[in-house]
LOVOBA-605170 format. One record per residue (C-alpha): chain; residue in one letter; x, y, z. Coordinates in nm, 2 decimals. Layout:
<atoms>
A_A_X_Y_Z
...
</atoms>
This chain:
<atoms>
A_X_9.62_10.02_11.35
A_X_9.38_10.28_11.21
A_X_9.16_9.99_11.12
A_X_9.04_10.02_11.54
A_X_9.03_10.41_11.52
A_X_8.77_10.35_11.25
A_X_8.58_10.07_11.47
A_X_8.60_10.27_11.79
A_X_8.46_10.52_11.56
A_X_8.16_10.35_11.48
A_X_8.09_10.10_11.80
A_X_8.00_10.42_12.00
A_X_7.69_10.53_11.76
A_X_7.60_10.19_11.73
A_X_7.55_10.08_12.10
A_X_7.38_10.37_12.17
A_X_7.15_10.31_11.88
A_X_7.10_9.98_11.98
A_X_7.04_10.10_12.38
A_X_6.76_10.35_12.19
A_X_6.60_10.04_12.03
A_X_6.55_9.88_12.34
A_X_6.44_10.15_12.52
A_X_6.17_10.20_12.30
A_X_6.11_9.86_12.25
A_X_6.05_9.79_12.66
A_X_5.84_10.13_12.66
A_X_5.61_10.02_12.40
A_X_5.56_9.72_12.58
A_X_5.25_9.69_12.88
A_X_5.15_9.46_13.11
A_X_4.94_9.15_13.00
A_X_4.62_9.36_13.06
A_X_4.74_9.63_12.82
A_X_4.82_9.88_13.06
A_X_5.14_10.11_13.10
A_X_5.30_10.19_13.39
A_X_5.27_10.58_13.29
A_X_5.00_10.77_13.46
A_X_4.65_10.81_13.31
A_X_4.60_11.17_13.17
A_X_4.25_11.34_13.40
A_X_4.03_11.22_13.05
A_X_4.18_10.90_13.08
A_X_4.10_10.86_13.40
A_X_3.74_10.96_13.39
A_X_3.70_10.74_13.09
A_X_3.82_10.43_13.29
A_X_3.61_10.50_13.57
A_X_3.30_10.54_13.36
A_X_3.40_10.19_13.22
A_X_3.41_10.04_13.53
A_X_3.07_10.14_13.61
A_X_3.12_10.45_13.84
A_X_3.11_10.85_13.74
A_X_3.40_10.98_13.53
A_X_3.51_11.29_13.67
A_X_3.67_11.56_13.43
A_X_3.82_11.92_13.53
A_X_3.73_11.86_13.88
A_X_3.86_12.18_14.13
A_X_3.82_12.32_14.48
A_X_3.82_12.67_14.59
A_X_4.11_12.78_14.77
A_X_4.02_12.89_15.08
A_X_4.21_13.02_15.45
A_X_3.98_12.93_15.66
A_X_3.60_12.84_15.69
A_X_3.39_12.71_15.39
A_X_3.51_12.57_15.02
A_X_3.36_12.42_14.78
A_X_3.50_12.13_14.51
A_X_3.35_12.13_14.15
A_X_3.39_11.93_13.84
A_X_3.16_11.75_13.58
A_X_3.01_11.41_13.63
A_X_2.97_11.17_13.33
A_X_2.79_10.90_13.37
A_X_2.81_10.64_13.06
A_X_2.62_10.37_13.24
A_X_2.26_10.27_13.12
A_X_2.11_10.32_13.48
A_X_2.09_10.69_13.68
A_X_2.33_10.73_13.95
A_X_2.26_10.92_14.25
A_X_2.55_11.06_14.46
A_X_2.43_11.02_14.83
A_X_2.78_11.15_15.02
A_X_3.11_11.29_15.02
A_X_3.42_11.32_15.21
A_X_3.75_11.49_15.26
A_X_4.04_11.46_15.54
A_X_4.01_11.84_15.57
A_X_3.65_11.89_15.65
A_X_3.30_11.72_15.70
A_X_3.13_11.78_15.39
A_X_2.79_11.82_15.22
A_X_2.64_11.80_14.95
A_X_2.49_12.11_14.86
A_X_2.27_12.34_14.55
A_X_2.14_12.65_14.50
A_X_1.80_12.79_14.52
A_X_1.56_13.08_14.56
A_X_1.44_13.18_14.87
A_X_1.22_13.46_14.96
A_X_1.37_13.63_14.64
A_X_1.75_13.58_14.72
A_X_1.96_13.30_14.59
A_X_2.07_13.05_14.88
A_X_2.27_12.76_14.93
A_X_2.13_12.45_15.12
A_X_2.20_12.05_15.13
A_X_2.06_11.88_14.81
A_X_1.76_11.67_14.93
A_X_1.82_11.25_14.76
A_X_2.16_11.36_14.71
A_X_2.29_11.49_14.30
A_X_2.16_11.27_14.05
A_X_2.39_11.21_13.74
A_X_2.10_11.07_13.46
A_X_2.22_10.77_13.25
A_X_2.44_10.85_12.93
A_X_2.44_11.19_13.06
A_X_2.67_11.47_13.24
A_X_2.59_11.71_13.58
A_X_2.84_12.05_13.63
A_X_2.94_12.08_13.96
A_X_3.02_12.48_13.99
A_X_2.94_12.76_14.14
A_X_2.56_12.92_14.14
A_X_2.47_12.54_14.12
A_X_2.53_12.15_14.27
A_X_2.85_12.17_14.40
A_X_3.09_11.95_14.70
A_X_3.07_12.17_15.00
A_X_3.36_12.14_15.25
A_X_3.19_12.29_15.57
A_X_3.48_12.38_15.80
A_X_3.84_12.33_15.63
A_X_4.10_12.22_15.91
A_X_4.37_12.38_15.77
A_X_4.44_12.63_15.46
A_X_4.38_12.54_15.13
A_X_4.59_12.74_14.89
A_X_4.61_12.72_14.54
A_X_4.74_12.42_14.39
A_X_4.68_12.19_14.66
A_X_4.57_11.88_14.58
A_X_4.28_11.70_14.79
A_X_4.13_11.37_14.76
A_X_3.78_11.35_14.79
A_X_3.56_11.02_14.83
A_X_3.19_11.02_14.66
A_X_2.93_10.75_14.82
A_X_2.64_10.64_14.61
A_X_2.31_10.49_14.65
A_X_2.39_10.15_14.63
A_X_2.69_10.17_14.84
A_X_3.00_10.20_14.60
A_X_3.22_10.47_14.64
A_X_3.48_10.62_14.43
A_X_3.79_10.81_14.49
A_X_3.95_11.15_14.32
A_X_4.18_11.45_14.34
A_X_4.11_11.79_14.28
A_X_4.35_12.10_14.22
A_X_4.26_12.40_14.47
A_X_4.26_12.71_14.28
A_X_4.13_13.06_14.28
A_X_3.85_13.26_14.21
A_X_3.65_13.56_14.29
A_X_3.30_13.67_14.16
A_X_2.92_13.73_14.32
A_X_2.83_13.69_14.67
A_X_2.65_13.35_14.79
A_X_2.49_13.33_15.13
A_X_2.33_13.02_15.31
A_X_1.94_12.93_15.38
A_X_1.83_13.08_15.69
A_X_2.01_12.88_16.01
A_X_2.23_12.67_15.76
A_X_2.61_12.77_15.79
A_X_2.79_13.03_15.95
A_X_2.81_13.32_15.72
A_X_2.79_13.41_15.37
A_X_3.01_13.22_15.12
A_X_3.33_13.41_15.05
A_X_3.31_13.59_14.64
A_X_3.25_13.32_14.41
A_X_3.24_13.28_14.01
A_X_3.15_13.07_13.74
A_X_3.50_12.98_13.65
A_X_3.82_12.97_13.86
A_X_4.09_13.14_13.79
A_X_4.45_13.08_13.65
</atoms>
């Protein structure tokens, strides 16, 4: 019977063609709204939140840190047509504040931002070092690079929104606090965290 070598032969490549086909078939396929179940790339996600009406967040980070104070960065896009004012934050592994920096008596110092950081309409606000940032006051617990924390913005009109950040590392120039606001001068920080 070489006439079922020749079948067996072929059935093989076939049905793993046709297993391919479906495959890709039932991938290509979302749900009635469009969506896949894959998960949203970080531009992806920013872009869906600015669609739904709150901040997209892109590149957003947090100092790793042992102990003491940290900070979270990132950049705020705001694609609505009105401004929107970030009033709070949170985190599970600190109290937080929002927080800029500013000259005082000819040194530069870090303090609470007074009416919170303002994103303008159609418009983008850095959150980094040597400027607005997300300041996590007294960390519970180590936060090493690579960590991931999820941190929870309030806004002036009472939404809030939700995102993670990556901890990494980073070194640079000195920062210390207003007179009677923290505990001590912020560790070495940069502009830009590193790898």
């Amino acid at each position: 019977m070489p006439s079922t070598t020749t079948s067996g032969r072929f059935l093989r490549p076939a049905a793993l063609i046709g297993a391919a086909l479906l495959a890709v078939s039932v991938a290509a396929c979302g749900s009635a709204d469009g969506s896949t179940s894959a998960a949203p790339s970080a531009s992806a996600t920013a872009s869906a939140s600015a669609a739904a009406g709150v901040l997209g967040i892109s590149d957003p980070w947090v100092k790793a840190a042992d102990k003491g104070m940290t900070a979270a960065f990132g950049t705020l896009v705001n694609d609505g047509d009105a401004d929107v004012t970030i009033t709070k934050a949170a985190t599970e592994v600190s109290p937080m504040e929002l927080h800029e920096m500013t000259m005082k008596d000819g040194k530069m110092v870090m303090q609470p931002k007074e009416g919170g950081i303002v994103v303008k309409a159609h418009s983008r606000a850095t959150l980094e070092p040597g400027g607005d940032h997300l300041m996590l006051m007294n960390i519970s617990k180590p936060v090493r690079a690579g960590d991931e924390l999820s941190f929870t913005l309030t806004f002036a009109d009472g939404r809030t929104q939700t995102f993670t950040a990556v901890a990494k590392p980073f070194t640079g120039a000195q920062e210390s606090y207003a007179p009677g606001h923290g505990d001590s001068p912020m560790p070495e920080m940069s502009m830009s965290p590193t790898a």
